[in-house]
MITORNU-657981 format. One record per atom (N, C-alpha, C): atom name; x negated, z, y; residue number from 1. Coordinates in steps of 0.1 Angstrom, whole numbers. Last residue first. Example, Ala and Ser with C-alpha at 12.3 -4.5 7.8 and 13.67 -1.06 7.14 Angstrom:
// MITORNU-657981
@atomo = N, X = -128, Z = 71, Y = -22, num = 2 .
@atomo = CA, X = -137, Z = 71, Y = -11, num = 2 .
@atomo = C, X = -129, Z = 79, Y = 0, num = 2 .
@atomo = N, X = -132, Z = 78, Y = -57, num = 1 .
@atomo = CA, X = -123, Z = 78, Y = -45, num = 1 .
@atomo = C, X = -132, Z = 78, Y = -33, num = 1 .
END
This chain:
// MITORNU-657981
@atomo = N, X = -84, Z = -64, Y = -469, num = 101 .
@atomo = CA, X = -68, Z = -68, Y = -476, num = 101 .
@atomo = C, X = -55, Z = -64, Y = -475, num = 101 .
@atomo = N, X = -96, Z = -61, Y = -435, num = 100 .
@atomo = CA, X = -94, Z = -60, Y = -453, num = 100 .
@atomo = C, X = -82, Z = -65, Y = -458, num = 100 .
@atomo = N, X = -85, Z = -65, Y = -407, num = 99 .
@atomo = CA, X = -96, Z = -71, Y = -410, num = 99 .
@atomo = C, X = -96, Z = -69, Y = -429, num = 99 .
@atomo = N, X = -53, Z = -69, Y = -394, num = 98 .
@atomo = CA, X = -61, Z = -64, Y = -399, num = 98 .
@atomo = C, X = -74, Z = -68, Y = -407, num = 98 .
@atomo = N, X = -33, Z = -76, Y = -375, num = 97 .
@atomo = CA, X = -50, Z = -84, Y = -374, num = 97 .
@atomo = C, X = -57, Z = -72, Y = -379, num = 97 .
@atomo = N, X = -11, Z = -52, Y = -355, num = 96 .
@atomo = CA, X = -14, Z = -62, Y = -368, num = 96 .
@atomo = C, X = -29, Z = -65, Y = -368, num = 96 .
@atomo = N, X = 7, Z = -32, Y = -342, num = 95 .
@atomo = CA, X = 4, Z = -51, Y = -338, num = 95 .
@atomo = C, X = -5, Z = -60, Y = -348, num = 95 .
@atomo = N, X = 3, Z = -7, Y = -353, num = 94 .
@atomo = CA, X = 16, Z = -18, Y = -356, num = 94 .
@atomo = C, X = 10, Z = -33, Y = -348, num = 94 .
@atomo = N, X = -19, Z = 2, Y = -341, num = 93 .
@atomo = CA, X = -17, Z = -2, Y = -360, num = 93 .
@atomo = C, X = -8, Z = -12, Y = -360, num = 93 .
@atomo = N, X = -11, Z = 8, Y = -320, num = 92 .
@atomo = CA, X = -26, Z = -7, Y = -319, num = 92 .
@atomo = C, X = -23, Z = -6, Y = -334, num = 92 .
@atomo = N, X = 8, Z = 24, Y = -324, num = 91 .
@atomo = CA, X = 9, Z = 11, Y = -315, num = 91 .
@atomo = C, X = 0, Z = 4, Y = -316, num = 91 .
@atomo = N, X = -12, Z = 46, Y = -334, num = 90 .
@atomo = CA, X = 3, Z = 40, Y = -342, num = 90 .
@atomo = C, X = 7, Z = 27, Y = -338, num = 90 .
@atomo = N, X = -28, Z = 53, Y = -312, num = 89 .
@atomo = CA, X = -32, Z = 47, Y = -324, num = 89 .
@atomo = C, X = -20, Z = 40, Y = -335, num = 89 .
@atomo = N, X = -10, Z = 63, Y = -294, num = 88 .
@atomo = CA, X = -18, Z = 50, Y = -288, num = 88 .
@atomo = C, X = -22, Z = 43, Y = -304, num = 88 .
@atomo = N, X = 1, Z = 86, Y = -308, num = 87 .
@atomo = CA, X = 9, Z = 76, Y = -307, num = 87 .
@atomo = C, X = -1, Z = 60, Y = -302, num = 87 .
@atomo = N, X = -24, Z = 100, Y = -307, num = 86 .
@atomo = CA, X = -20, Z = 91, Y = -324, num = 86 .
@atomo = C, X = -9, Z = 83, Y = -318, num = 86 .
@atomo = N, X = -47, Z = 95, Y = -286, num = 85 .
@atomo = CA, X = -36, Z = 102, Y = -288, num = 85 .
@atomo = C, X = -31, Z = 91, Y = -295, num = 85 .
@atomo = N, X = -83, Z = 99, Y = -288, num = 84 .
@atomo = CA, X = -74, Z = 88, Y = -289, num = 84 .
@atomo = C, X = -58, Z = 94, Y = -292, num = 84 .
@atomo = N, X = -109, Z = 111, Y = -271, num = 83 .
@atomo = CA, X = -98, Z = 117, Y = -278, num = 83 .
@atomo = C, X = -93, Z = 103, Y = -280, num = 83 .
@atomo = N, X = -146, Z = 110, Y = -277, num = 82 .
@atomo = CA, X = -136, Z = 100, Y = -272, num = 82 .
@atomo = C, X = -120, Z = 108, Y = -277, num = 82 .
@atomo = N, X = -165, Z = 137, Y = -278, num = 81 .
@atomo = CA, X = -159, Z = 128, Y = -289, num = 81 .
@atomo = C, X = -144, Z = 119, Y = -277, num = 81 .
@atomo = N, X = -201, Z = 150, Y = -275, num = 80 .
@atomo = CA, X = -187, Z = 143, Y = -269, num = 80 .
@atomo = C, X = -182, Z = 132, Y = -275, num = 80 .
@atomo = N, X = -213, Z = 179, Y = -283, num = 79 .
@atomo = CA, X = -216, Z = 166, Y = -285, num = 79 .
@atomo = C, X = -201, Z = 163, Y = -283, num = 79 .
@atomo = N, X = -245, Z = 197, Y = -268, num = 78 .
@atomo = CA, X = -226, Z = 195, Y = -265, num = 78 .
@atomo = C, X = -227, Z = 181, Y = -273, num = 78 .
@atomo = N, X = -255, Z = 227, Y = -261, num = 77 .
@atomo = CA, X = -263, Z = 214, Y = -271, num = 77 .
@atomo = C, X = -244, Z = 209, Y = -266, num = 77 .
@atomo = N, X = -271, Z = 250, Y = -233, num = 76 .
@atomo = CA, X = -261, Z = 244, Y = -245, num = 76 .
@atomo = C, X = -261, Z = 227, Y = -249, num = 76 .
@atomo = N, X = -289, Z = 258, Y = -221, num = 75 .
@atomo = CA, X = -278, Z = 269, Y = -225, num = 75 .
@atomo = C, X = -271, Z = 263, Y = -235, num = 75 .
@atomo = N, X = -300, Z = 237, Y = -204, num = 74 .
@atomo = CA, X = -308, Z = 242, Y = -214, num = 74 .
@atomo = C, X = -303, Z = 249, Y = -220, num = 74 .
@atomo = N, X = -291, Z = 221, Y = -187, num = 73 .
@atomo = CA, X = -298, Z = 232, Y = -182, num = 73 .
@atomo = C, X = -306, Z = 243, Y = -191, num = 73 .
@atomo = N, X = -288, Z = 198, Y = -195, num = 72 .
@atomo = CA, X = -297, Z = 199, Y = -187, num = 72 .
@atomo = C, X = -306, Z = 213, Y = -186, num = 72 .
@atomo = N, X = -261, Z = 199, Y = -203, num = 71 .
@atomo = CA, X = -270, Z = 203, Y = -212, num = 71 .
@atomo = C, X = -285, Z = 202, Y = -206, num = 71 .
@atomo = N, X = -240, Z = 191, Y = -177, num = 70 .
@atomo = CA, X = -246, Z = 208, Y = -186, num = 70 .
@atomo = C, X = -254, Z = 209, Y = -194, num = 70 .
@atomo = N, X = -253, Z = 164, Y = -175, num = 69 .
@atomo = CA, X = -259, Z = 176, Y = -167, num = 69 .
@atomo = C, X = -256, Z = 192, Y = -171, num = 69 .
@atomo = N, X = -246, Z = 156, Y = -198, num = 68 .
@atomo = CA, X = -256, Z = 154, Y = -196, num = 68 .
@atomo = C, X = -262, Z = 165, Y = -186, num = 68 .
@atomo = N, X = -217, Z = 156, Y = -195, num = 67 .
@atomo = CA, X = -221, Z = 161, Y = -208, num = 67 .
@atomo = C, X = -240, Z = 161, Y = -200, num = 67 .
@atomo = N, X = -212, Z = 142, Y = -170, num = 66 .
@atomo = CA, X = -210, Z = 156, Y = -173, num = 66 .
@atomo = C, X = -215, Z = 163, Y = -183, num = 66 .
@atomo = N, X = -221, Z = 116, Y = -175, num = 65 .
@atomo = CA, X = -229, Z = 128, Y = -165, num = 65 .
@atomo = C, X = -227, Z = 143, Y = -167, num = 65 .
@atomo = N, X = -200, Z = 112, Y = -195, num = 64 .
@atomo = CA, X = -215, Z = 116, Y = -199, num = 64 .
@atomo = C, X = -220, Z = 120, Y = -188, num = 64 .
@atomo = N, X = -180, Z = 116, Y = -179, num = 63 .
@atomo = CA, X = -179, Z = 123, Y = -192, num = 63 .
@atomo = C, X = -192, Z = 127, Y = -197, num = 63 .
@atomo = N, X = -180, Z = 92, Y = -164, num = 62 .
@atomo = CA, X = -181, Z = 104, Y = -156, num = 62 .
@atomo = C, X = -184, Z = 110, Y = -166, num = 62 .
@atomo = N, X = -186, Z = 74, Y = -185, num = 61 .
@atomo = CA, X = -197, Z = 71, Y = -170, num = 61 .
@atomo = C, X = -200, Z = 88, Y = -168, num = 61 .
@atomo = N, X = -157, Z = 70, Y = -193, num = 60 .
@atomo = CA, X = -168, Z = 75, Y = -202, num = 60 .
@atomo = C, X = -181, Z = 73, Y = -194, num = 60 .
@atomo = N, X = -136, Z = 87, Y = -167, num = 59 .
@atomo = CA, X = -141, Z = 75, Y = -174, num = 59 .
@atomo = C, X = -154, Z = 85, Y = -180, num = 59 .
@atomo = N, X = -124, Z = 109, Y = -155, num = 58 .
@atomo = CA, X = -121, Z = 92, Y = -154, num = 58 .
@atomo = C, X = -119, Z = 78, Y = -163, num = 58 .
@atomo = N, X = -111, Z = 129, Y = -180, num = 57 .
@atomo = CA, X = -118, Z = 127, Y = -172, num = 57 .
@atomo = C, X = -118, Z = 110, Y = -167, num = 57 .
@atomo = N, X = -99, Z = 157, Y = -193, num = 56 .
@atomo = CA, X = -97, Z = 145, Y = -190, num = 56 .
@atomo = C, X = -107, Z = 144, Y = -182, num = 56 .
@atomo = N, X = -110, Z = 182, Y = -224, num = 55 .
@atomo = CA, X = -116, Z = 179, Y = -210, num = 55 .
@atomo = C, X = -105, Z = 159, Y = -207, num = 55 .
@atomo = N, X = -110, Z = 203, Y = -245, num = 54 .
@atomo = CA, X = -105, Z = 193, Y = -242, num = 54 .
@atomo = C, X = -106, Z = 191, Y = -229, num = 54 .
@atomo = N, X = -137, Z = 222, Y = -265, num = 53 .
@atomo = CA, X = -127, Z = 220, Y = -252, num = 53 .
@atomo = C, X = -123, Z = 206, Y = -252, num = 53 .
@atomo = N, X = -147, Z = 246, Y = -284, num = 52 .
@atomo = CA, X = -141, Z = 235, Y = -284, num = 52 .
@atomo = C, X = -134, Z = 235, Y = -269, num = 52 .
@atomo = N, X = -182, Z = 265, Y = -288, num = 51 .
@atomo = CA, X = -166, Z = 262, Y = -281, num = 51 .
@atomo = C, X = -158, Z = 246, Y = -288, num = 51 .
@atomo = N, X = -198, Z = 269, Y = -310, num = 50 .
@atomo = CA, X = -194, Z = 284, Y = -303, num = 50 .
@atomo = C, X = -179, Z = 274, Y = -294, num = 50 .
@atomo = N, X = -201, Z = 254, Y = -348, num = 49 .
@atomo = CA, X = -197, Z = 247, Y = -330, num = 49 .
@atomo = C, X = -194, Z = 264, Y = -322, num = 49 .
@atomo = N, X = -202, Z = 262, Y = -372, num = 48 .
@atomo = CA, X = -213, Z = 256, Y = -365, num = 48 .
@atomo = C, X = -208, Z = 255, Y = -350, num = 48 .
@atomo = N, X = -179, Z = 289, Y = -363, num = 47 .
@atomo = CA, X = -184, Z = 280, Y = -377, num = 47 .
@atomo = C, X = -196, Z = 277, Y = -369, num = 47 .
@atomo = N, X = -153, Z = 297, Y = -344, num = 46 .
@atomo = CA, X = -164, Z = 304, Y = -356, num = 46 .
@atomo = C, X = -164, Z = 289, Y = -362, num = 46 .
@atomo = N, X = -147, Z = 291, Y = -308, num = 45 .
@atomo = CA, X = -147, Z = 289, Y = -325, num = 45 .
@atomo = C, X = -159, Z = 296, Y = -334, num = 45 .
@atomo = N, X = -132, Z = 295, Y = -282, num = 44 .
@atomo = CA, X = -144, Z = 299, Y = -286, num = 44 .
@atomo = C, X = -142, Z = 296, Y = -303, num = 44 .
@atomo = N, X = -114, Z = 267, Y = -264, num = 43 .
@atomo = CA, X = -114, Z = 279, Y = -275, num = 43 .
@atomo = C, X = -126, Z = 283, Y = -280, num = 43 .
@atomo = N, X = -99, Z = 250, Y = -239, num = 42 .
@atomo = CA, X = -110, Z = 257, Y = -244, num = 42 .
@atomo = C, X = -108, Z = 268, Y = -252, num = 42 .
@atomo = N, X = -83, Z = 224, Y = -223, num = 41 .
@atomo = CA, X = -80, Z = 238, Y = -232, num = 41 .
@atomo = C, X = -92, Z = 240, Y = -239, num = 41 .
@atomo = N, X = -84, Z = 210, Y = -200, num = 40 .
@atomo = CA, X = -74, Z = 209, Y = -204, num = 40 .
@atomo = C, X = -72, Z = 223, Y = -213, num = 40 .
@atomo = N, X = -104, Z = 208, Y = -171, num = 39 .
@atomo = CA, X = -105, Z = 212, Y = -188, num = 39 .
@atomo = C, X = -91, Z = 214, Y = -192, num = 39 .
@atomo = N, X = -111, Z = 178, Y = -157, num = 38 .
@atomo = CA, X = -100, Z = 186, Y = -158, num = 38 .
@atomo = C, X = -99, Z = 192, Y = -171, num = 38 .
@atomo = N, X = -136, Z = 159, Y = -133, num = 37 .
@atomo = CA, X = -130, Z = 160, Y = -147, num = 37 .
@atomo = C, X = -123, Z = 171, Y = -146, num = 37 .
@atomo = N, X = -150, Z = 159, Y = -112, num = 36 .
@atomo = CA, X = -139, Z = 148, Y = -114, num = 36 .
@atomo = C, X = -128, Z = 148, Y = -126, num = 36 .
@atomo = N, X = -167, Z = 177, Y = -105, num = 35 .
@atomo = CA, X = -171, Z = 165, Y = -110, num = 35 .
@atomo = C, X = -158, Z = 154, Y = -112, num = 35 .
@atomo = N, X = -155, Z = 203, Y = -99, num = 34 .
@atomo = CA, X = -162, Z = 194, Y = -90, num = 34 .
@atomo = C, X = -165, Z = 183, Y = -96, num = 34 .
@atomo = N, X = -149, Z = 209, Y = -131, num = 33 .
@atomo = CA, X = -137, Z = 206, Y = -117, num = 33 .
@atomo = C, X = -142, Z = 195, Y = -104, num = 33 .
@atomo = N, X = -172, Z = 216, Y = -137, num = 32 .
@atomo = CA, X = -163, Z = 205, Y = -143, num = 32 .
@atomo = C, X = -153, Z = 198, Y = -134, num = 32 .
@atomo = N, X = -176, Z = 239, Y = -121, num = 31 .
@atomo = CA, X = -177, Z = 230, Y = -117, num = 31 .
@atomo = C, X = -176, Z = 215, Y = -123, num = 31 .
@atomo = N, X = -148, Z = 252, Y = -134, num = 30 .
@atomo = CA, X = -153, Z = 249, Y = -119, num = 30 .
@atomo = C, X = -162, Z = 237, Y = -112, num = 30 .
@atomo = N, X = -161, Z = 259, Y = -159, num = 29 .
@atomo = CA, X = -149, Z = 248, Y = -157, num = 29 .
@atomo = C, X = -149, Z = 247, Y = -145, num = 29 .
@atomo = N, X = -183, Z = 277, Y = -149, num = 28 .
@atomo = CA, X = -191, Z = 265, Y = -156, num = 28 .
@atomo = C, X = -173, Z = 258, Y = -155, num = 28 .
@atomo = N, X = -169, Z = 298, Y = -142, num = 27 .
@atomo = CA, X = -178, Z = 290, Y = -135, num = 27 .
@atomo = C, X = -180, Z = 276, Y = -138, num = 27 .
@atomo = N, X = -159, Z = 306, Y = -166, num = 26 .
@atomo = CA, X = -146, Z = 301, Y = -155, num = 26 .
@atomo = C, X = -161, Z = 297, Y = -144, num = 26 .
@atomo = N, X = -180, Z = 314, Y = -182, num = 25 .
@atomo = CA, X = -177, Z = 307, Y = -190, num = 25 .
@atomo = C, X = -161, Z = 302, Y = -175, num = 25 .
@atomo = N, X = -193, Z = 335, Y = -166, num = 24 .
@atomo = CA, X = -200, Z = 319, Y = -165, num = 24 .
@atomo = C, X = -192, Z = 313, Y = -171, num = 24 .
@atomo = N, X = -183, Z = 359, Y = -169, num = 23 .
@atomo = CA, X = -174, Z = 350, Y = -163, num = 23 .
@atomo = C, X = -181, Z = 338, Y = -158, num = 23 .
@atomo = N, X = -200, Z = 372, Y = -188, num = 22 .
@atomo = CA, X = -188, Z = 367, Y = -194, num = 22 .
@atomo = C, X = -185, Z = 359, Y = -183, num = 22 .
@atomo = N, X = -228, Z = 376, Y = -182, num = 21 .
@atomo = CA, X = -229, Z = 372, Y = -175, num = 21 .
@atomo = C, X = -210, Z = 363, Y = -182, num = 21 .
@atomo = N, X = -249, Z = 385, Y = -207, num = 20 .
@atomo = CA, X = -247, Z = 391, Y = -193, num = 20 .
@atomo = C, X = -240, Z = 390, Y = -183, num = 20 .
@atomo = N, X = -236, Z = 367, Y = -226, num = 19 .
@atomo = CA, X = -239, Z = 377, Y = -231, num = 19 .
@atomo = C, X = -238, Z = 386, Y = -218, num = 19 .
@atomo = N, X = -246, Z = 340, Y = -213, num = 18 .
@atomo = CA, X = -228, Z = 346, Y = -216, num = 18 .
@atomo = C, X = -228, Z = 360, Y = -216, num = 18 .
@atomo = N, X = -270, Z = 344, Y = -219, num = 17 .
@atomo = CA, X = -266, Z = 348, Y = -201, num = 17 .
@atomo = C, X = -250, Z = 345, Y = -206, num = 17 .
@atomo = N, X = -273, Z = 344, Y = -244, num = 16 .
@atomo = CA, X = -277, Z = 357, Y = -234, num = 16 .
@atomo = C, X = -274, Z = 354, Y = -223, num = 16 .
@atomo = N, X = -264, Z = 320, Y = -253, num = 15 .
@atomo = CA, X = -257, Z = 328, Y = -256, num = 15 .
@atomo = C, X = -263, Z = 349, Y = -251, num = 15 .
@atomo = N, X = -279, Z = 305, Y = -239, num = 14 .
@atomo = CA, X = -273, Z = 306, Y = -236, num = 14 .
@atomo = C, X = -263, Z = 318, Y = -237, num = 14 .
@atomo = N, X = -309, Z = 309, Y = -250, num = 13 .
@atomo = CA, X = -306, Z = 309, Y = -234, num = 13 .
@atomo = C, X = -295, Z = 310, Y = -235, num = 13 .
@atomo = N, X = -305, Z = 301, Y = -278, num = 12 .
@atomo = CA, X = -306, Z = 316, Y = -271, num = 12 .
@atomo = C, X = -302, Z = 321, Y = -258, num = 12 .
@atomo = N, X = -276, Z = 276, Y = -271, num = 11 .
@atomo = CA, X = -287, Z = 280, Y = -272, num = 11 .
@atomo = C, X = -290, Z = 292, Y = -270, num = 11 .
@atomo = N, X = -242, Z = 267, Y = -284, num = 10 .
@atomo = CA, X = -249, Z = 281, Y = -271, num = 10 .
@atomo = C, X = -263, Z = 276, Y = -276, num = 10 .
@atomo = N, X = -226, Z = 242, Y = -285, num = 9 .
@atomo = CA, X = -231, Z = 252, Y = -293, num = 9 .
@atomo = C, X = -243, Z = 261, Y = -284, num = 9 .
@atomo = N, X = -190, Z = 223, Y = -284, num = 8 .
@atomo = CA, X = -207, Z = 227, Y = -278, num = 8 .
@atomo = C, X = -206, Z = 243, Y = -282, num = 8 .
@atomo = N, X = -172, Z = 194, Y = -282, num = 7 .
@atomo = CA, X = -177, Z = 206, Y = -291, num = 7 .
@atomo = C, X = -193, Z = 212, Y = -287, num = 7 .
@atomo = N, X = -154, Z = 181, Y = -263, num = 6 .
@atomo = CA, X = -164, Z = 184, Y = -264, num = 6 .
@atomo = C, X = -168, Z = 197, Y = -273, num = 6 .
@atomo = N, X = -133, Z = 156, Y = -262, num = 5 .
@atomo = CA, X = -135, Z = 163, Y = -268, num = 5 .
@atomo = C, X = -147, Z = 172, Y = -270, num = 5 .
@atomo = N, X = -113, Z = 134, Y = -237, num = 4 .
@atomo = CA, X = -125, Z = 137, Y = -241, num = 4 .
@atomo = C, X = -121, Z = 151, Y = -248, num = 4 .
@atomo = N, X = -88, Z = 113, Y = -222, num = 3 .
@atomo = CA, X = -90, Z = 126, Y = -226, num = 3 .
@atomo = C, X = -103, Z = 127, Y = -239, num = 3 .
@atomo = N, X = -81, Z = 91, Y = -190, num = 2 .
@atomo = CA, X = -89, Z = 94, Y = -207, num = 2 .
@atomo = C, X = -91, Z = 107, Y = -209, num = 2 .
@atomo = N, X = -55, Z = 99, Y = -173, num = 1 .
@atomo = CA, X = -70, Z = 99, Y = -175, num = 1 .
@atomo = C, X = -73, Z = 100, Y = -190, num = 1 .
END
């Protein structure tokens, strides 16, 4: 399955019902689960972004319902990055038809 990158940042709303409410954060992969997709690994981060997760999922169809229906709810801003694993990228380098010099 294609592997996705999701960086997402709490809203007030959000980061008060984490605040009350620590085991939303094994809810909320649940129902990632129900959707078809698989968190692979989640880390709370310091800087602009509150998580990073690696998520597989079907397809880029399923990835955005998903990105779309968590942010629906108002708790969290999420912005979704395509994963490409470097060996896949080393193999489409080596076959050539480079466009510059």
């Amino acid at each position: 399955m294609p592997t996705y990158i999701l960086l997402s940042t709490l809203t007030p709303e959000g980061r008060q019902t984490l605040l009350d409410h620590p085991d939303r954060l094994e809810l909320v992969n649940e129902e990632i689960s129900d959707l078809g997709c698989k968190v692979i690994a989640q880390y709370a981060v310091l800087g602009p972004y509150d998580f990073v997760t690696t998520i597989e999922a079907p397809d880029n169809p399923t990835i955005a319902h998903l990105s779309v229906s968590l942010g629906s709810r108002g708790t969290i801003n999420i912005v979704t990055l395509p994963a490409i694993p470097t060996s896949e990228l080393r193999d489409k380098l080596k076959e050539g038809g480079h466009l510059g010099p």
